[in-house]
C-alpha positions in Angstrom: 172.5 151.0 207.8 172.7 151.3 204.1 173.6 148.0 202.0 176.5 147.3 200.5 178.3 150.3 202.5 182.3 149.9 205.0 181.2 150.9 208.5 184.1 151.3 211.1 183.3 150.7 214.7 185.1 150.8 218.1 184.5 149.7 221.6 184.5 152.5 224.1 184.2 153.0 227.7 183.7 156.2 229.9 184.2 156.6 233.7 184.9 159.9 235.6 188.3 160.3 233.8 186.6 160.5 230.7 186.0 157.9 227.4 188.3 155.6 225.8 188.2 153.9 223.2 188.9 150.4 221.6 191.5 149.3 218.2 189.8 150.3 215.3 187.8 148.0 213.2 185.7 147.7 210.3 183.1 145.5 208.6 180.6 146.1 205.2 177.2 145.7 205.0 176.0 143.0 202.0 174.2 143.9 199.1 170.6 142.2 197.9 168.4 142.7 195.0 166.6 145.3 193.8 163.4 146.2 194.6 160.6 147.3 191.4 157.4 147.6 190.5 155.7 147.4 187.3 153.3 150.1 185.7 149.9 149.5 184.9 149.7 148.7 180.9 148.1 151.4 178.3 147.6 151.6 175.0 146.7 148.1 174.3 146.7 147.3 170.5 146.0 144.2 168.6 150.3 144.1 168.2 151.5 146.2 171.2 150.8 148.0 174.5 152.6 150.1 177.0 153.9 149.6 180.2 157.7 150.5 182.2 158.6 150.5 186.0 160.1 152.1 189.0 162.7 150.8 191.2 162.4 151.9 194.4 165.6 150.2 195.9 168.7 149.6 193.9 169.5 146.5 196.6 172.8 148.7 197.3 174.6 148.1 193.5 174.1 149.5 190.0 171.3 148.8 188.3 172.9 147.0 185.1 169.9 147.0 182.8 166.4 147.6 183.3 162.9 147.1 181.1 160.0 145.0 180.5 159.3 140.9 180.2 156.5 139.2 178.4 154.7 136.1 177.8 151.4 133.9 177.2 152.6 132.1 180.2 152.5 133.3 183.6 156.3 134.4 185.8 158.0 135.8 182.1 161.4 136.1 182.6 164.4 137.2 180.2 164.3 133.9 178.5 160.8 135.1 177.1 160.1 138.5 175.4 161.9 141.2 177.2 163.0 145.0 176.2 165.8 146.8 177.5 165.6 150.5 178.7 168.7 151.1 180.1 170.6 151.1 183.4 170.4 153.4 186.8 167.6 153.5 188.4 165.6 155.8 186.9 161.8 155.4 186.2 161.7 153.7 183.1 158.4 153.7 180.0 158.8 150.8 177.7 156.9 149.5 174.1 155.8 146.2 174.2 155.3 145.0 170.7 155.0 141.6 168.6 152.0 140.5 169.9 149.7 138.3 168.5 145.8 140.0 168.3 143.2 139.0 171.0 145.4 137.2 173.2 146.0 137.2 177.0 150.0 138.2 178.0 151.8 138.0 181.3 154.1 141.1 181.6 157.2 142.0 184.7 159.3 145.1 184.8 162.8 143.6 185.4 166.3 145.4 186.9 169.6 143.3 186.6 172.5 144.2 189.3 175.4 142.3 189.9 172.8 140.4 193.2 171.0 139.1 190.4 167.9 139.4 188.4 164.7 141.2 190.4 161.0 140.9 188.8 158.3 143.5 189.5 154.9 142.5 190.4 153.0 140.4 187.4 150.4 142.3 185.2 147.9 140.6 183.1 146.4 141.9 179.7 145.0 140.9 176.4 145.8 142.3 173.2 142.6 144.1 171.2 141.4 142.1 168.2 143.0 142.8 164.2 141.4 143.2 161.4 141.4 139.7 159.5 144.3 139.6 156.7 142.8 139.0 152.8 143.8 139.4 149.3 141.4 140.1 146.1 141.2 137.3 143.5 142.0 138.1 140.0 139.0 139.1 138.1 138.5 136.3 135.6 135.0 135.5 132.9 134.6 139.2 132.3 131.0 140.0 130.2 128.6 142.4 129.7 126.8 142.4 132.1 129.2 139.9 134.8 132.2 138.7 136.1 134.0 136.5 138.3 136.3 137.7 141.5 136.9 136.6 144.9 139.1 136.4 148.3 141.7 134.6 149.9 141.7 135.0 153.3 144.6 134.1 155.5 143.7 135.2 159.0 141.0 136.2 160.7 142.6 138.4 163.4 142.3 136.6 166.8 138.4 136.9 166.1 135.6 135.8 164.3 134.6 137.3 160.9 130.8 137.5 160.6 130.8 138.6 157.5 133.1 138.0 154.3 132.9 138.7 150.7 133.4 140.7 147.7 132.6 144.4 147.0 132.3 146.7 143.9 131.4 149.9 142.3 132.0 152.1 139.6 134.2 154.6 141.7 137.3 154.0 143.2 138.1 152.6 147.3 134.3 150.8 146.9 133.2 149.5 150.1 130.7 147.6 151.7 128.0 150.3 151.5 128.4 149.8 147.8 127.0 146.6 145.8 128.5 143.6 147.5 128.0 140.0 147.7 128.5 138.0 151.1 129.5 134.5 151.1 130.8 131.4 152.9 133.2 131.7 156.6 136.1 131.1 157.4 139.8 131.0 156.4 140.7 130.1 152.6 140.0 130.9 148.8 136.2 131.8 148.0 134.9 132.8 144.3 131.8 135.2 143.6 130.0 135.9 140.6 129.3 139.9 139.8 126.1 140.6 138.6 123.4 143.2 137.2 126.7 144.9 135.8 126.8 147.5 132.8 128.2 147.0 129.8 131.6 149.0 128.6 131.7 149.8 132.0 135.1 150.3 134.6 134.6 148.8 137.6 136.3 148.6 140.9 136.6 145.5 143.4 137.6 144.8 146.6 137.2 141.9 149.0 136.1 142.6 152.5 135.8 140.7 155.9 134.3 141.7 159.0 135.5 140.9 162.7 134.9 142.4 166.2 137.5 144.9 164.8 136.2 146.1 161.8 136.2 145.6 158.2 139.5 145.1 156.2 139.9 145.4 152.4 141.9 143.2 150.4 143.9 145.5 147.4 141.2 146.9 144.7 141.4 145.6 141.5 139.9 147.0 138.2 138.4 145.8 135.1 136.2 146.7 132.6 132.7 144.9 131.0 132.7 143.8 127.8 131.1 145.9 125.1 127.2 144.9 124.6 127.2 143.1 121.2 124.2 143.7 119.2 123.9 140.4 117.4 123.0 137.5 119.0 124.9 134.6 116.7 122.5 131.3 116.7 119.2 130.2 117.1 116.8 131.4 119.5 114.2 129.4 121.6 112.3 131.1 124.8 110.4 128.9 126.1 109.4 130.5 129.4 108.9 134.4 130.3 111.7 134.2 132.5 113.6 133.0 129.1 112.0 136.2 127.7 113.2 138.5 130.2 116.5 137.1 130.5 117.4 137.4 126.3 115.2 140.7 126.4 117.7 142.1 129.1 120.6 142.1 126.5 119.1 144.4 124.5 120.0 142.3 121.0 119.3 143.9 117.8 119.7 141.3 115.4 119.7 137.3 115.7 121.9 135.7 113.0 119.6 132.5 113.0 116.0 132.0 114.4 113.6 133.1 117.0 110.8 130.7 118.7 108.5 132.1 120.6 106.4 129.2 122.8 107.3 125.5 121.5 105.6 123.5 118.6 106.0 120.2 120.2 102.1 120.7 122.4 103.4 122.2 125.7 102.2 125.3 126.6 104.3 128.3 127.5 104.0 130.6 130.3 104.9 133.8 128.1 102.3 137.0 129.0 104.3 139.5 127.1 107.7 140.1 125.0 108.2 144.3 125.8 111.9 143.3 126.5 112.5 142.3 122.6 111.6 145.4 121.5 114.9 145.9 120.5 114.9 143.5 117.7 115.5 144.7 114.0 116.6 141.5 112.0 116.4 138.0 111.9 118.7 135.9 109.9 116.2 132.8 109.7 112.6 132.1 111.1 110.5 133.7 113.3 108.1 131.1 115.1 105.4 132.0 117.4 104.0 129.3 118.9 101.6 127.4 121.3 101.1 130.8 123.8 97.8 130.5 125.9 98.4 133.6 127.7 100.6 135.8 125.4 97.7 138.3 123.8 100.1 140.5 122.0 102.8 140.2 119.7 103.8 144.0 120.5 107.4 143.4 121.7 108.2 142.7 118.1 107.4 145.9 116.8 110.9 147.2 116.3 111.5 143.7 113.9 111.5 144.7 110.3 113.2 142.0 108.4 113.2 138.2 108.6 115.2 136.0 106.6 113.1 133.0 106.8 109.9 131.8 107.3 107.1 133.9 109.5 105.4 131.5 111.3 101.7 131.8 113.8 100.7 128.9 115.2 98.0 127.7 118.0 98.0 131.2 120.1 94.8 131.1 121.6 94.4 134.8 123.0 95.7 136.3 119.7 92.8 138.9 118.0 95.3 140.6 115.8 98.8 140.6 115.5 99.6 144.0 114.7 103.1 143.9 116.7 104.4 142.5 113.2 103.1 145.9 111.7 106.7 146.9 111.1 107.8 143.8 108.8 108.9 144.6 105.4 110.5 141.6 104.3 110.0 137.8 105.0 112.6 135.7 103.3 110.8 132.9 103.4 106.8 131.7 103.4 104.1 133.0 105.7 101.9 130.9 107.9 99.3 131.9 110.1 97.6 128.9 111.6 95.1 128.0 114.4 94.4 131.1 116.0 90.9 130.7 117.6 90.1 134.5 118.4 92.2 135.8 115.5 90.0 138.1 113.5 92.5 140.1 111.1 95.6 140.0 109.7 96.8 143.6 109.2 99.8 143.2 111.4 101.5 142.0 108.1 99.9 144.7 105.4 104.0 146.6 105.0 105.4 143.4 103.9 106.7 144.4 100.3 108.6 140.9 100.3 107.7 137.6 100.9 110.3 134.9 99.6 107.9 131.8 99.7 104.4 131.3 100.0 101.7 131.7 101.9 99.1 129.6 104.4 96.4 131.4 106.3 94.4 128.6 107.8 92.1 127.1 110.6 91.7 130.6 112.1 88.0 130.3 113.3 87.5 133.8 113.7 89.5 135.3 110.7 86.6 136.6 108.7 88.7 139.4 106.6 92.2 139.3 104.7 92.7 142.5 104.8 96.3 143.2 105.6 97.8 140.6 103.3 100.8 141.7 102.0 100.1 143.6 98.9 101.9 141.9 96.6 101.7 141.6 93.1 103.4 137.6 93.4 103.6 135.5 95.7 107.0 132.9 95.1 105.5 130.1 96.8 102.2 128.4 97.6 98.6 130.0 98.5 96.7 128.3 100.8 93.6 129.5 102.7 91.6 127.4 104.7 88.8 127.1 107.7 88.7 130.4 108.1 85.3 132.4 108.5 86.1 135.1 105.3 83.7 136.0 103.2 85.8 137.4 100.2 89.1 137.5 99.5 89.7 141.2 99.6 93.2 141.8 100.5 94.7 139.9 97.5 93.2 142.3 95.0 96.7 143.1 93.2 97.6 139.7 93.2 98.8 138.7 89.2 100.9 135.7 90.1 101.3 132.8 92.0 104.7 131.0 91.9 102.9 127.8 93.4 99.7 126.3 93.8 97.0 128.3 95.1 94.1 126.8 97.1 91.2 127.8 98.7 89.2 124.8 100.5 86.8 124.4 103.3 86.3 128.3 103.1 82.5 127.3 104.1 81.6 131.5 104.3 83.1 132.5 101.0 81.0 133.9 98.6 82.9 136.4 96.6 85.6 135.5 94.4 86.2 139.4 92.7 89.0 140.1 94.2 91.2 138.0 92.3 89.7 138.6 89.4 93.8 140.4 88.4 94.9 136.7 88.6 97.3 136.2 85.7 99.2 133.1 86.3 99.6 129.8 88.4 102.4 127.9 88.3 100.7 124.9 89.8 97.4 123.5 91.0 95.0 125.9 91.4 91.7 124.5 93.4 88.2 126.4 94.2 86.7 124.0 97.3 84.3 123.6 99.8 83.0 127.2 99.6 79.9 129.0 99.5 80.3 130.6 96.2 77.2 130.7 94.3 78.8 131.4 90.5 82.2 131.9 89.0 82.5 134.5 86.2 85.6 136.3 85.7 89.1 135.2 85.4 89.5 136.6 82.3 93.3 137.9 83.2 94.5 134.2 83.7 96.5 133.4 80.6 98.0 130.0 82.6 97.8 126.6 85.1 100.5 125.0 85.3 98.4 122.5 87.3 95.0 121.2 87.9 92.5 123.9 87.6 90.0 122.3 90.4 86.6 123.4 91.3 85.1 120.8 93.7 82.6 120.5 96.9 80.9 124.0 96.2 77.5 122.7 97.7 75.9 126.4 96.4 77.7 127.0 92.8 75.5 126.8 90.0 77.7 128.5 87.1 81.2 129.0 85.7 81.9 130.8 83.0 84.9 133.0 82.0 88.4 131.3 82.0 88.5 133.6 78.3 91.9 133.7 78.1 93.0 130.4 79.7 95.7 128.9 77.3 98.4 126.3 79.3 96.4 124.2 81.9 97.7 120.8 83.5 94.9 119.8 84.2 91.1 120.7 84.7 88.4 119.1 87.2 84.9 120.2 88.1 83.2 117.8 90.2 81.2 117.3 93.2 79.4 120.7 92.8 75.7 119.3 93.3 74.0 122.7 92.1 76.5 123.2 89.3 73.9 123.8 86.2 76.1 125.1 82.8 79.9 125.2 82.3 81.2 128.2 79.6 84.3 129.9 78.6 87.7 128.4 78.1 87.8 129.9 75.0 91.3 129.7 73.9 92.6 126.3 76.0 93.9 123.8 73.5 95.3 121.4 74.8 95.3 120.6 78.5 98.7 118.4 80.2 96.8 116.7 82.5 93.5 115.2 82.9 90.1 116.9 82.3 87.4 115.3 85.0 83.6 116.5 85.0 82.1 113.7 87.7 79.5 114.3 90.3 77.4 117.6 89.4 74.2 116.7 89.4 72.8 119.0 88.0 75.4 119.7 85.4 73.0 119.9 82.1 74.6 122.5 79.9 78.2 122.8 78.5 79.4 125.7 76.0 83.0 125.6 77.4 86.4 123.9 76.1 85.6 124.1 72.5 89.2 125.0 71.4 90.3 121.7 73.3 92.3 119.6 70.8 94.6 117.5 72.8 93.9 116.1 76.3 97.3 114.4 77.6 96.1 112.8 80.5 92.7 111.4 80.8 89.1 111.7 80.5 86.9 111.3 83.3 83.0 112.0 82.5 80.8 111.1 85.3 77.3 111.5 86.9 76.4 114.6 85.8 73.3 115.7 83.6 74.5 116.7 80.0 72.9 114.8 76.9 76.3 114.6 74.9 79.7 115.5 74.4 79.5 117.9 71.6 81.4 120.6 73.6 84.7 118.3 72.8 83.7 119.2 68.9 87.8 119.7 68.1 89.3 117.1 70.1 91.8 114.7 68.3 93.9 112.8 71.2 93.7 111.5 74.7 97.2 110.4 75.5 95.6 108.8 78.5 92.1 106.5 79.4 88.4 107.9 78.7 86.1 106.6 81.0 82.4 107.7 80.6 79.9 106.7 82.9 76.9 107.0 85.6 75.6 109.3 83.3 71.4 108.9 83.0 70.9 111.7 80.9 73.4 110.9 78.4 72.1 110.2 74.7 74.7 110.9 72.4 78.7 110.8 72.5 78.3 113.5 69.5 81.2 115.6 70.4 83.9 113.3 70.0 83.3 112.6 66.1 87.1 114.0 65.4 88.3 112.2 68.1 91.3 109.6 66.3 93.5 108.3 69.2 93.3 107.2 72.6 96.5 106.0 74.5 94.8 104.5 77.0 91.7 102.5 77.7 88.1 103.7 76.9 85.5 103.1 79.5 81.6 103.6 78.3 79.5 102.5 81.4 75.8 103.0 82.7 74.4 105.9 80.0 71.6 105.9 77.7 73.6 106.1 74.6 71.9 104.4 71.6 75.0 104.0 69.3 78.3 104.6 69.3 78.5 105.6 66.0 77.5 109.3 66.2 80.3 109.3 68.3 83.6 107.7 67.7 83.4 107.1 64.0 86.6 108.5 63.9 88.1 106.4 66.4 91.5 105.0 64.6 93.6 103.7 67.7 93.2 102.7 71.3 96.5 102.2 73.2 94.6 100.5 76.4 91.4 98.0 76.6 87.7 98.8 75.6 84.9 98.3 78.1 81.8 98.8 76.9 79.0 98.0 79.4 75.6 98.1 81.2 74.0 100.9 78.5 70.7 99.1 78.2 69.6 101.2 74.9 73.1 100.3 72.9 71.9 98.8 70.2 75.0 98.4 68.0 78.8 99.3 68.1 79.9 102.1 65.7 83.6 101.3 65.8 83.6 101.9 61.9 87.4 103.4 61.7 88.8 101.6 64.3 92.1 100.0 63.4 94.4 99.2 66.3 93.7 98.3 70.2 96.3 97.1 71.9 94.1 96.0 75.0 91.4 93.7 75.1 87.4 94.2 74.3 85.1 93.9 76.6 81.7 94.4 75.6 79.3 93.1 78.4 75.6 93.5 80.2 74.3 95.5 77.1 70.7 94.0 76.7 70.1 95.9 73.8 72.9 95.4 71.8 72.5 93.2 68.9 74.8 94.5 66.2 78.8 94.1 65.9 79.2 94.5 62.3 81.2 97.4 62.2 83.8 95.7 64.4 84.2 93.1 60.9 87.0 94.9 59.5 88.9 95.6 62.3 89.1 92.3 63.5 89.7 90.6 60.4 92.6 93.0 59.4 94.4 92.0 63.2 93.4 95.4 64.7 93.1 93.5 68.2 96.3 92.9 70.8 94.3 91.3 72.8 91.0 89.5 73.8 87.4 89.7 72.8 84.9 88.9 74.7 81.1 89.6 74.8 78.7 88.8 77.9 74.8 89.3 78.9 74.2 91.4 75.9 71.0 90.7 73.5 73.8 88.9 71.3 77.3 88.5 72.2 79.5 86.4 69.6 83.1 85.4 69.5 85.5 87.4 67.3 85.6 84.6 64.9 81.8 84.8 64.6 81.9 88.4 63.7 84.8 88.0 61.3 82.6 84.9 59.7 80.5 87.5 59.3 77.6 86.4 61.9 78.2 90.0 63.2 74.2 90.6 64.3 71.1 89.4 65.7 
């Protein structure tokens, strides 16, 4: 019987007359539910999937409304997810979408009728995994060579991302293939620095994170590197080679301030070599180089051809030349080269046409040539050279003048003083020391010393003479030269500003020098050394400061000093074999100091016969010779004496009143 269907029925009966039949009567058959099934899902995405159903039985009604139910819980009903596909009963395809990625779903095909709600059988699937969900940060700190991006990412798509992070390149759509940078797991905000980038260069970034279904992209962003500057704008200290490589990599051509290269303090760098600076053109201020045990080259610097301070080379131990400076033609400031060990020349530095200050070349063991010194005509600055192993000073042959003092000590190889022979000027001291020079003749250019002219410690020297020219000298002192025999020339010096000191030459015996000499305005200092007298002072009138003569065995005579009217100091005449003072300092008028007069065993009487003012004491002691004061009567009775006399462990030694009571000798 079909359901839900009016049958009609009747009770019959047959016998040999034939059938009868019953009253008429009628009943219907009920309805139920329909009867579905549900088709096996396809096309499973991360969001949706495919299903649908067939009813086989209708349950004897219309079929109302048909379609599919879903849920993450088992038995989904209409109260869950559910699509309609119509009415009838009709094989039915449905979408089944919404669905969250990687996550298990119940699904029922479902018919409605007016018996009810029927369910097809229950299906189980899980949706496929999503690509995780992510946004580019900004780009932000944008340089030359980096910058600063990121992601944000907001969901990982049902599965877990093994990798996340940002990616870049130069073309458009970059992708992980291209430069990238991984970092950190996990949902959230993430930064990451770019690096190893180009200058002036348009870029393109993406983030990226990777799951079970891929890779996604967050949106590309583009930006652009800053413009390499070539001027670095401060000071400069690498320390390090890494330091080295890392400035070197910005390809600088110019530092506004100063470079330092190793550190001055003692500690020793680590630098090998400075190719990566070959960039460099200018300096605004100082280039140090310093305290490098394993840097042998200064190379790296070649392209450097102006510094505006000092040039500084200091304590490199592996140094033998240093002809990576080759290119410098101007050094705003003064030049030192300084304890290098293996150091043996300095042409590295033979193109500097300007050197603002002065120079100091010293304490290079192995330096025996100056060769390569800048050829320079002046020098505004000091001169120093020093324990070095030169032999002659070739390399400063054009030299005229030095704005400075110029020394040369401890130079224990030097020999050869010719090539300064040009020397014009020095507007300072000016000392010859501690060499191996056996004479000095020449200097017959030098008009001026604004200094002390000093020639000391030259254990081999056994002459000077020249000096022709010499005028304006502040000073002049010869002493401790032990073979030092004769002194000649300053011809035309008149006057000197400071003192004039002979002491210590031994052998110092013959003097045809400083005739001219008028006015000494500092002071006198005549000392162990082997001349007879003083006659080579034949023109000298005043001594604005002490004279102190002394030690001096071989001395006889202070002939000399006959002109000699006023000293504004003290005078000191100690230890000498003088006889009389007489021949000396008859022309003595005024004496601004003291007088000591002592241990000269041959004195036999003082020749003070002009003498007319000292403001000092007298001291006139340990003379046993001396016996005769007479020609002190006058002075001391006309009040000539400021302060005390006083005479001690001579052969006679009376008290001022004795001599003015005229008991003057013995």
């Amino acid at each position: 019987m079909e359901k839900n269907t009016l049958y009609h029925y009747r009770a019959y009966a047959t016998n040999s007359e034939g059938t009868s039949y019953g009253s008429d009567m009628t009943f219907t058959t009920n309805a139920t539910l329909a009867v579905l099934t549900t088709n096996e899902i396809s096309e499973i995405t991360d969001s949706s999937a495919l299903s649908g159903g067939v009813i086989t039985d209708d349950g004897g009604v219309n079929i109302t409304a048909k379609g599919l139910c879903w849920s993450v819980n088992p038995n989904p009903t209409l109260d869950d997810n559910f699509t309609e596909d119509g009415s009838g009963v009709e094989d039915f395809t449905s979408q089944i979408t919404g669905l969250e990625p990687n996550t298990q779903y119940y699904v029922r095909s479902y018919a409605v009728s007016e018996e009810g709600i029927s369910y097809g059988n229950e299906l189980i699937f899980t949706s496929e995994p999503a690509l995780a969900s992510l946004t580019t940060k900004e780009v932000t700190e944008i340089g030359q060579i980096s910058a600063i991006s990121g992601m944000n990412i907001t969901a990982n798509g049902g599965a877990e991302i093994t990798s996340q992070g940002i990616c870049w390149s130069t073309s458009s759509n970059p992708t992980i293939e291209d430069t990238m940078v991984a970092i950190g797991s996990g949902l959230g905000e993430f930064e990451i620095t770019m690096q190893d980038l180009l200058p002036n260069t348009q870029y393109f970034v993406r983030a990226f994170a990777t799951n079970e279904a891929g890779t996604a992209y967050g949106q590309e962003i583009s930006f652009t590197t800053l413009e390499v500057s070539t001027i670095y704008d401060g000071d400069v200290v690498l320390l390090t080679q890494q330091e080295v490589d890392d400035f070197g990599s910005n390809n600088f051509l110019e530092i506004t301030g100063s470079l330092t290269i190793g550190d001055n303090t003692g500690i020793i760098s680590d630098i090998t070599n400075l190719d990566v600076l070959s960039s460099l053109e200018t300096l605004g201020n100082y280039l140090a180089i310093y305290n490098n045990d394993q840097l042998e080259s200064l190379n790296g610097l070649s392209g450097i051809t102006s510094i505006g301070g000092d040039l500084l080379v200091g304590m490199n131990d592996l140094f033998t030349e240093i002809d990576g400076l080759s290119n410098i033609t101007t050094i705003g400031g003064a030049l030192e080269i300084y304890s290098n060990d293996l150091l043996q020349n300095i042409q590295g530095i033979s193109n500097v046409t300007s050197l603002g200050g002065g120079a100091i070349i010293r304490r290079n063991e192995a330096l025996i040539s100056l060769e390569g010194f800048p050829d320079l005509t002046e020098i505004n600055g000091n001169i120093t050279i020093q324990e070095n192993a030169i032999t002659d000073l070739i390399g400063l042959q054009n030299l005229r003048s030095v704005v400075g003092d110029f020394s040369i000590s401890n130079e224990v190889m030097l020999q050869d003083l010719a090539a300064i022979q040009n020397l014009e000027s020095v507007q300072g001291y000016f000392g010859i020391t501690g060499t191996a020079i056996a004479e000095i003749n020449g200097f017959n250019s030098l008009t001026s010393v604004s200094g002390q002219l000093r020639i000391a410690q030259n254990s081999q020297i056994t002459s000077i003479q020249g000096f022709s020219i010499l005028a304006t000298s502040g000073g002049v002192q010869i002493t401790n030269n032990d073979l030092l025999v004769s002194i000649s020339g300053f011809d035309l010096l008149t006057k000197i500003t400071g003192d004039l000191s002979l002491n210590i030459n031994g052998s110092l015996s013959t003097i045809s020098a400083l005739n001219g000499l008028t006015i000494v305005e500092g002071n006198i200092s005549f000392s162990s050394n082997s001349f007879a007298d003083i006659g080579f002072l034949n023109n000298l009138t005043l001594v604005d400061g002490n004279v102190f003569i002394a030690n001096s065995s071989t001395l006889i005579s202070l002939s000399g000093l006959e002109i000699l009217e006023q000293i504004g100091g003290s005078l000191t005449i100690s230890n000498t074999q003088i006889d009389s003072i007489l021949d000396g300092l008859a022309g003595l008028i005024t004496v601004g100091g003291s007088i000591s007069i002592k241990d000269n065993t041959d004195l036999l009487s003082v020749g003070f016969v002009n003498l007319a003012n000292v403001l000092g004491d007298i001291q006139i002691s340990n003379n046993t010779s001396l016996n005769d004061y007479c020609e002190l009567q006058a002075f001391l009775v006309n009040g000539g004496l400021g302060g005390t006399f006083n005479a001690t462990g001579n052969a006679y030694n009376p008290t001022a009143q004795n001599i003015i009571d005229g008991n003057c000798s013995n």
